[in-house]
C-alpha positions in Angstrom: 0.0 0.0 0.0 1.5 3.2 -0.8 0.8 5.5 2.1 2.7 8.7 0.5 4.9 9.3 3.1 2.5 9.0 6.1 4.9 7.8 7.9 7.3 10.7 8.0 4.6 12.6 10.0 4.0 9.2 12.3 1.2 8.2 10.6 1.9 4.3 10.3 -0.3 1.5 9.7 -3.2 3.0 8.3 -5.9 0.6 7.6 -6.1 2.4 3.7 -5.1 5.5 2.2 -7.0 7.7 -0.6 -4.7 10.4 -2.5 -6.7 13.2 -4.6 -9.8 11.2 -4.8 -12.7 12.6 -7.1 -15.9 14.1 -5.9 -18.1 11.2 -7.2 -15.8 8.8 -5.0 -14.9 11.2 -1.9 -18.7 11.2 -2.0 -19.5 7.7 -2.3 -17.2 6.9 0.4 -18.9 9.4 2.7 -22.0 7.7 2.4 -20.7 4.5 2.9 -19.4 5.4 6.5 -22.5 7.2 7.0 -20.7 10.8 7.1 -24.0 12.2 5.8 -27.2 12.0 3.4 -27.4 13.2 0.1 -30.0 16.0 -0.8 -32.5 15.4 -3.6 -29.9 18.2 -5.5 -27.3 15.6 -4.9 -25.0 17.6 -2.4 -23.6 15.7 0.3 -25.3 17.0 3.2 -23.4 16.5 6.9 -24.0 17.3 10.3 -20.8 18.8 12.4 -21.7 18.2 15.9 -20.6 20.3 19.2 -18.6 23.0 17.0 -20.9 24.4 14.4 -18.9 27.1 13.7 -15.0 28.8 14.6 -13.7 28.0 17.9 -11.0 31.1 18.2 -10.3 30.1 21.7 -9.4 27.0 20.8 -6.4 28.7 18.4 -2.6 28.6 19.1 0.4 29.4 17.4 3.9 28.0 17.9 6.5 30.3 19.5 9.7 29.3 17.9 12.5 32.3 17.9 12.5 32.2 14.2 8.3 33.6 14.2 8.6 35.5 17.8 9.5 38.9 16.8 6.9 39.0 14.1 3.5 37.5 15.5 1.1 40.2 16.8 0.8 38.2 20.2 -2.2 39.0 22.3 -5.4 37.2 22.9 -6.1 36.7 19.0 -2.3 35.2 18.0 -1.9 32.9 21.7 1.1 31.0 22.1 2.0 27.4 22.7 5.2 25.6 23.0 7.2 23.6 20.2 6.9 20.7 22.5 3.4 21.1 23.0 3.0 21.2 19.6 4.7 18.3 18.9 2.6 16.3 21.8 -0.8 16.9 20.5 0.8 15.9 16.7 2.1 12.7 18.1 -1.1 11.8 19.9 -3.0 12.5 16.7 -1.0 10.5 14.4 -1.2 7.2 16.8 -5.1 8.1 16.7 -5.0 7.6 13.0 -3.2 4.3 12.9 -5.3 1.7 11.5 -8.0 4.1 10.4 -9.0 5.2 6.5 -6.9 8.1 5.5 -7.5 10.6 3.0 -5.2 12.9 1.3 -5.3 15.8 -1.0 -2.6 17.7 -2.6 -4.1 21.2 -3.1 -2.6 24.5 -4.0 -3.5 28.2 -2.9 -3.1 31.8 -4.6 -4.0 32.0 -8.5 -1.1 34.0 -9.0 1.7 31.6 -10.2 4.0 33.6 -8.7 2.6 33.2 -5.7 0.7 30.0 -5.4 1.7 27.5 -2.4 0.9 23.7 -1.6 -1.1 22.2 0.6 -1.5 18.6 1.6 -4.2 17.9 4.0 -4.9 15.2 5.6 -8.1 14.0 6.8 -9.9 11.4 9.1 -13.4 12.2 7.1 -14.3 11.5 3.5 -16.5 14.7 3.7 -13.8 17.0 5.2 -11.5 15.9 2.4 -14.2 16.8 -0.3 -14.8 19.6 1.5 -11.8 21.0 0.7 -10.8 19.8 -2.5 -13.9 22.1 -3.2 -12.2 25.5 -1.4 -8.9 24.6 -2.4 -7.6 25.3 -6.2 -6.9 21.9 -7.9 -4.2 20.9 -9.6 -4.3 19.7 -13.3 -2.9 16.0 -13.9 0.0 17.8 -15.0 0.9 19.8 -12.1 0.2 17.4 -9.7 3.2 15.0 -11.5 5.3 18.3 -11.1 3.5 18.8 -7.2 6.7 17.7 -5.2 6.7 18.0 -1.9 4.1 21.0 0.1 4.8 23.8 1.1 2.3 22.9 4.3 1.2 20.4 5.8 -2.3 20.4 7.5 -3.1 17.3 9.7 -7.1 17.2 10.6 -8.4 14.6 13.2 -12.3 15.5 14.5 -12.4 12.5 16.3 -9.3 13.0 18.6 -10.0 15.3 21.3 -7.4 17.0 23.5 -7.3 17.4 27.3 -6.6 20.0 28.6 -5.1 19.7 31.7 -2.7 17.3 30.1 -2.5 18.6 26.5 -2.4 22.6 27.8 -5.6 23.1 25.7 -8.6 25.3 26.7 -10.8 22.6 25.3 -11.1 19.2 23.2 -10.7 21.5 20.3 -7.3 22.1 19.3 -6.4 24.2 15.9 -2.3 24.9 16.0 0.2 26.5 13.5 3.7 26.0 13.2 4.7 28.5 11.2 8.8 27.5 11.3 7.9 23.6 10.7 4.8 24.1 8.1 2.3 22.5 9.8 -1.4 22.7 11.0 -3.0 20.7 13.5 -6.4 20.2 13.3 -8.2 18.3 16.1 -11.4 17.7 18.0 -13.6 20.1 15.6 -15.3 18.5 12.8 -16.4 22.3 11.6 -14.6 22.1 8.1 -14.4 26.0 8.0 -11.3 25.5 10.4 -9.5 23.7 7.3 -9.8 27.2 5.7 -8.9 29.5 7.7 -6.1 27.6 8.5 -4.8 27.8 5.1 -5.9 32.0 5.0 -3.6 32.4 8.3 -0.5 30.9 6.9 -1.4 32.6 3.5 -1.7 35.9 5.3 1.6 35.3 7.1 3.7 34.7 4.2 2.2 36.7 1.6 3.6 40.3 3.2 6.9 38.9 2.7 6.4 39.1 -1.1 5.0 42.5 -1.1 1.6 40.8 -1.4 -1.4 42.3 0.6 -3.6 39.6 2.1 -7.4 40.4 2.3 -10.1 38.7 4.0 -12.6 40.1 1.0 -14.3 39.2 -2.3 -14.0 40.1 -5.4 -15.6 40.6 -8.6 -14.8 42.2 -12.2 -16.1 44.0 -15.2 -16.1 41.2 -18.0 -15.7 44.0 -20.4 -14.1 46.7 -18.8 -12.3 44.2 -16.8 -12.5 47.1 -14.1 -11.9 45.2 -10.5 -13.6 45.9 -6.8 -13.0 44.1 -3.5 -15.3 43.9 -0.4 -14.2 43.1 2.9 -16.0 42.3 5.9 -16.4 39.7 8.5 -18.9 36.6 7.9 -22.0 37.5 7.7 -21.9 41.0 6.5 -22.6 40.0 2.6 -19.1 39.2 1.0 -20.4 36.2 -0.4 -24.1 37.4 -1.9 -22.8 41.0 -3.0 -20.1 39.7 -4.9 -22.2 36.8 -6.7 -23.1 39.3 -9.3 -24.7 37.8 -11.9 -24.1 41.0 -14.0 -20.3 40.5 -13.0 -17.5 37.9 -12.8 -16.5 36.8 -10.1 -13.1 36.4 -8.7 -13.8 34.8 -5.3 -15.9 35.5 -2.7 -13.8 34.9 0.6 -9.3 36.0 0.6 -7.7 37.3 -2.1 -3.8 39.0 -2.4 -3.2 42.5 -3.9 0.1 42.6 -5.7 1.4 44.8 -8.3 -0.1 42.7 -10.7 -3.2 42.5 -9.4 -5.8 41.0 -7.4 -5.8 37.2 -7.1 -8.0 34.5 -5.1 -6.2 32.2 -2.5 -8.7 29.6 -3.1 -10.6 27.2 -5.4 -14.1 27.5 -4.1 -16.5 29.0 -2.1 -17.9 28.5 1.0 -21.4 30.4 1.5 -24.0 31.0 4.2 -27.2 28.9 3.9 -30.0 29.9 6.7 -32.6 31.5 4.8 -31.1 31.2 1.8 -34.1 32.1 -1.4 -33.4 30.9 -4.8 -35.0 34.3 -6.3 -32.4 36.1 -3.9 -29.0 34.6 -4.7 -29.8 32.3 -7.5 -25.8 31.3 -8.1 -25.6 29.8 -4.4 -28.7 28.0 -4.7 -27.9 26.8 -8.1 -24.2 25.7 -6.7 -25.9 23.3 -3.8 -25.8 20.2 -5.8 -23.7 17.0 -6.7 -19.9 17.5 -5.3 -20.7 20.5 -2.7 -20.7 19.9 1.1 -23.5 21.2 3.0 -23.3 21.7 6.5 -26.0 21.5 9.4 -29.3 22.4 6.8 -32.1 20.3 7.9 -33.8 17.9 5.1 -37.2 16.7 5.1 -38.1 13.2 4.5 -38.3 13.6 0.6 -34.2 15.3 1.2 -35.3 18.5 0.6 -33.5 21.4 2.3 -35.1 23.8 4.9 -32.9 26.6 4.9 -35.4 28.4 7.0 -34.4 25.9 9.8 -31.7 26.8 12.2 -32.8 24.0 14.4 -28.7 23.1 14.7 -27.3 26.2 14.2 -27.4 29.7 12.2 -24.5 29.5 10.5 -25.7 26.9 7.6 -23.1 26.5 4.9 -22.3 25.2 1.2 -18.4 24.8 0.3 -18.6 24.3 -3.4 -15.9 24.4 -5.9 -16.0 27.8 -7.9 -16.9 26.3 -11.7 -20.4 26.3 -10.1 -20.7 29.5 -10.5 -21.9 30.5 -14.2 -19.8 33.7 -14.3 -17.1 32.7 -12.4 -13.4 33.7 -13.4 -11.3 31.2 -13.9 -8.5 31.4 -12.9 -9.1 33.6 -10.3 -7.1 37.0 -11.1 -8.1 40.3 -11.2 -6.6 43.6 -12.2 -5.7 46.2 -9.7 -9.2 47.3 -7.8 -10.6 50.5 -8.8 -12.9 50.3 -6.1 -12.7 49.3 -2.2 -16.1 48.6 -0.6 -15.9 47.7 3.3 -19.1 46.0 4.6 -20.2 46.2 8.3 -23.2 45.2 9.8 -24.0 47.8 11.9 -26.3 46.2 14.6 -27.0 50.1 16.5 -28.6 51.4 13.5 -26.7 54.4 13.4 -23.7 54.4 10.6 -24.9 55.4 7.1 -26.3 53.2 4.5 -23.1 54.4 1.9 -20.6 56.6 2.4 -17.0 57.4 0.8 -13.7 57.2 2.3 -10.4 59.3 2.6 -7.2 57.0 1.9 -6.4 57.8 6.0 -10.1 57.5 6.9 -10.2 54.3 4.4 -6.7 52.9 6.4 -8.7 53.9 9.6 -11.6 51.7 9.6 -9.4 49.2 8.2 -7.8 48.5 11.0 -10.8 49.1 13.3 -12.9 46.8 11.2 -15.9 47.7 13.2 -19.1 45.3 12.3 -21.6 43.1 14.5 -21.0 39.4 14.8 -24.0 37.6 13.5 -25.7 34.7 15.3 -23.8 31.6 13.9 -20.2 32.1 13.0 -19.3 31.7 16.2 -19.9 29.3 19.2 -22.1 31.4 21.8 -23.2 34.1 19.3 -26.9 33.9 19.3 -27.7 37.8 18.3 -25.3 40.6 16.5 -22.8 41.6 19.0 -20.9 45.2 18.5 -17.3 44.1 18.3 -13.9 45.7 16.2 -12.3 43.2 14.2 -9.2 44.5 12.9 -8.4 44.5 9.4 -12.2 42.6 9.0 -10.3 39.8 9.9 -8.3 39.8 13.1 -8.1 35.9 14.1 -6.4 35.4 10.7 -4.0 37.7 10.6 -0.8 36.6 12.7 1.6 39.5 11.4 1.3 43.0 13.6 -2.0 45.0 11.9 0.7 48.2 10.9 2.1 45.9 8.6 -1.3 45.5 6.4 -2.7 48.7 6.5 0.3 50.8 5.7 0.4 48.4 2.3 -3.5 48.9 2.1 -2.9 52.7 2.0 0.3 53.1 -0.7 -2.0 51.1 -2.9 -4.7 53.2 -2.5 -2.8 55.7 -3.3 -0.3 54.7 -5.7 -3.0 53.3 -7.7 -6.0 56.2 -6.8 -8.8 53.2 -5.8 -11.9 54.9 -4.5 -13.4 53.6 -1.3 -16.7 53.4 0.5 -18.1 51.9 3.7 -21.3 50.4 3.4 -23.5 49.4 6.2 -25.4 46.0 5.9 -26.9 46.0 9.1 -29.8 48.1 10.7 -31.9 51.2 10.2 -35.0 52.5 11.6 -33.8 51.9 14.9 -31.0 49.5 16.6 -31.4 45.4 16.2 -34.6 44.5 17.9 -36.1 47.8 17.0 -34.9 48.7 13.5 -34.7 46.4 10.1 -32.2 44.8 8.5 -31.1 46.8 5.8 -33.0 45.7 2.1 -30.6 43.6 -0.1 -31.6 45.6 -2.7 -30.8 48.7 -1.7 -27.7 47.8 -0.7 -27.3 46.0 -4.3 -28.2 49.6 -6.2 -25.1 51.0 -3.8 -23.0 48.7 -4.6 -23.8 49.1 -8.6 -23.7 53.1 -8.4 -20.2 52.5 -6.7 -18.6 50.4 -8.9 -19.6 52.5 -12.0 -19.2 55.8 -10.6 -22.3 56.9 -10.6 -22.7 57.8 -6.5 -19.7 60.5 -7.4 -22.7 62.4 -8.9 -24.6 62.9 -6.1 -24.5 65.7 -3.7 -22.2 65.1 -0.7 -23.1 65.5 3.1 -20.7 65.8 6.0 -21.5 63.7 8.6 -19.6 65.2 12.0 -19.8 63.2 14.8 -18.8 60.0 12.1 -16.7 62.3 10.0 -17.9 60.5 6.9 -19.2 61.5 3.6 -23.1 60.7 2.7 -24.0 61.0 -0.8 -28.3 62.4 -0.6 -29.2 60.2 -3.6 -29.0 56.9 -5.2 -31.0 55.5 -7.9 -32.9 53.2 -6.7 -32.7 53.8 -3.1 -35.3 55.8 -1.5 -33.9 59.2 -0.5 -34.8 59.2 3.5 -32.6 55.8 3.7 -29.6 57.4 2.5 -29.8 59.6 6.2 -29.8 57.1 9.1 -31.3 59.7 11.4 -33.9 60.2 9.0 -35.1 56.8 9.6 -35.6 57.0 12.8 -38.6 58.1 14.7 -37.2 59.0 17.7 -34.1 61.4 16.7 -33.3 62.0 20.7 -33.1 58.2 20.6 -30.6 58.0 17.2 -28.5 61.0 18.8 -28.0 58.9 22.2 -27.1 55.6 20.2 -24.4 57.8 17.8 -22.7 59.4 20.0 -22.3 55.9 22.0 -21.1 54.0 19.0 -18.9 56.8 18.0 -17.4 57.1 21.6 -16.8 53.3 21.4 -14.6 54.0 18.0 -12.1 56.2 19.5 -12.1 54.5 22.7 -11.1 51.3 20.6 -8.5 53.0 18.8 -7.3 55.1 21.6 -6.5 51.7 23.5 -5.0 49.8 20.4 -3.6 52.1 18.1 -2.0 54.8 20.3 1.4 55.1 17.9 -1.0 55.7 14.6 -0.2 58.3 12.4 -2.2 61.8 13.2 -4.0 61.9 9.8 -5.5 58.4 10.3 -6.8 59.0 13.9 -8.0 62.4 13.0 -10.4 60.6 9.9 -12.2 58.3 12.1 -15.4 59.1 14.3 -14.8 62.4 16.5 -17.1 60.8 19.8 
């Protein structure tokens, strides 16, 4: 039996090993160990247990003296010992002795110039598919030429750390090792942890190579081939705003920004589900079919999806490779982005529906990343909770958050990209009071940004959030465009800004006392 080097890693005496299976037998497989059910689409559907989303206390990274003086250590980037380390990866590998392994040799970045290697390793069938899906995939011809990876990620669901003994906080165990090129993946059968693994090591080495790593989607032109990324946490609409039927798209999760470009780290995409309407966001309903992975949706007895049901969790997914979307780009490149959009979802009600951005007031809520976690994408999030989320992706970015946004703002201004915040979230009032902002408003500001056409409008000066409104949008009913206006009680709305804006400089007070003047002088004045 050829076990591809398995036993380097101390992996010996598995009971079978699977290299770069396809989907049709990845799936098959699955079904045979009862991972999950088919839907009556054909997508393998799979329930992941006690971790239904992100564990980020679960999260270490190795502290080796080649990695020490770069990682942005705090209660984001938490350290563990080499020996440690090395514990948990022995323990995992004597847990996979005489067990079915399956591997796949992926790559990351669509940029030849930058692409790495991944192999993962997996314990599930489902997992493996899962990420052959986000992953890009080699041609027959590149995976001859695939040598050896540049990383290594081992992932183990079923072997679950103690804590007193393994120094973990919980069962759950997701470790880097940034110096030996490895991920540990254990206890967690959530198979978003696969990914972000990969984005933290691709947002570690990518700075290195002048390359700007961005937790964002993007989308292009097809004629003008004219390029814009969104960022924002999950939740806030990366996924649906950039599935533009009307546009291609690039990818919908982490990209790079080099001088060549924009490019997608990955193969796939990995989209919300819970109330997910075909008229709404046709492409991701489309893409839930043979060969995608669907996480924690409820089926009825004819295998028909409820994705009304949150019964197990909010945070419903799809990972599905990228081809199923009709106007995908492949491969996933870009040119340089002529527009930024950030996306929050701003749960007080208060922050404007659109508004444009200064290259230091664009840099500032960059690294504030201000937003609302929504129910779901993490353990214990039941409702939005407020929360800054630097660079609109803290827990993936190891490096110290300086180092991003001073290469965010040269490119904005070497390469004059026009930016905008737009708020997702709530008007009329704060969450429990207000609405959730209409997808299709939101999808008229996103359209009169991209093609200029917001520029047009008049321009108001917001004060206390030192932001620029634009009065009209077609579209978009004019008393939207004011959040205030929305509002019935103003005393109420006045209250609520001045204690959101108070929370953004106390945030950036605390955190980002050696910023330049100009950037703290373009966020909110509370």
């Amino acid at each position: 039996m050829n076990t591809f080097g398995l036993e380097k890693l101390g992996i010996i005496h598995p009971k079978a090993v699977y290299h770069n299976l396809s989907p049709a037998e990845l799936t098959q497989i699955a079904l045979r160990r009862g991972e999950g059910i088919l839907s009556d689409t054909g997508a393998l559907v799979v329930q992941t247990g006690k971790y239904t989303g992100r564990s980020p206390k679960d999260k270490f990274i190795v502290d080796t003296e080649g990695v020490h003086d770069q990682i942005n250590w705090g209660k984001v980037n938490v350290p563990i010992s080499r020996e440690a380390f090395n514990q948990i990866k022995g323990k995992m590998a004597a847990y996979l002795q005489d067990r079915e392994i399956f591997i796949f040799d992926g790559m990351a970045g669509a940029d030849p110039h930058c692409t790495k290697k991944f192999r993962i390793i997996n314990e599930l069938a489902s997992e493996n598919l899962f990420i052959r899906n986000l992953l890009i995939r080699p041609t027959d011809e590149e995976l001859e030429n695939y040598g050896d990876a540049d990383f290594t990620i081992i992932v183990a669901p079923g072997f679950k750390c103690i804590p007193e003994i393994d120094g973990t906080h919980s069962e759950a165990f997701i470790g880097i090792d940034y110096e030996a090129k490895m991920v540990l993946i254990a206890g967690s059968q959530y198979a978003g942890e696969i990914k972000k693994s990969v984005f933290s090591v691709m947002n570690y080495l990518m700075p290195f190579e002048d390359v700007l790593p961005m937790h964002c989607s993007a989308n292009m032109d097809p004629e003008t081939g004219d390029t814009a990324v969104f960022f924002g946490l999950s939740g806030t609409g990366k996924t649906t705003l950039s599935a533009d039927p009307s546009r291609l798209l690039i990818g919908d999760d982490e990209h790079g920004w080099s001088d060549r470009g924009i490019f997608n780290f990955e193969g796939g995409c990995y989209a919300k589900c819970i109330d997910l309407e075909e008229e709404k966001e046709p492409d991701i309903y489309h893409a839930i079919r043979f060969g995608s992975v669907v996480e924690n949706v409820i089926l009825n007895d004819r295998h028909q999806p409820d994705y009304s049901d949150n019964s197990i969790t909010d945070n419903t997914r799809v990972g599905y490779p990228i081809e199923y979307i009709p106007n995908a780009a492949i491969p996933g490149v870009g040119g340089i982005p002529s527009v930024i959009i950030f996306l929050t979802a701003d749960s007080f009600g208060v922050l404007p529906p659109i508004s444009r951005l200064s290259k230091e007031a664009a840099m500032y809520h960059f690294v504030t990343g201000f937003t609302s976690k929504v129910a779901g994408t993490e353990r214990g999030i039941t409702e939005p909770v407020p929360t800054f989320s630097t660079l609109f992706g803290q827990p993936f970015m190891p490096l110290d958050p300086n180092v991003y946004a001073k290469m965010l703002g040269e490119k904005i201004e070497k390469y004059q990209t026009r930016v905008y915040l737009i708020n997702t979230g709530w008007t009329g009032g704060s969450y429990g009071t207000g609405s959730r902002m209409k997808l299709r408003y939101t999808r008229a500001m996103v359209t009169a940004a991209l093609n200029g056409e917001i520029e047009n409008a008049e321009f108001k000066h917001d004060d206390l959030f030192n932001l620029d409104i634009p009065q009209s949008c077609s579209n978009v009913p004019s008393e939207v465009m004011n959040p205030r206006d929305t509002w019935a009680d103003k005393e109420a709305y006045d209250q609520t800004a001045r204690r959101l804006a108070g929370m953004f400089k106390k945030n950036f007070d605390e955190n980002y006392p050696d910023m330049d003047k100009e950037i703290a002088e373009a966020g909110p004045r509370g």
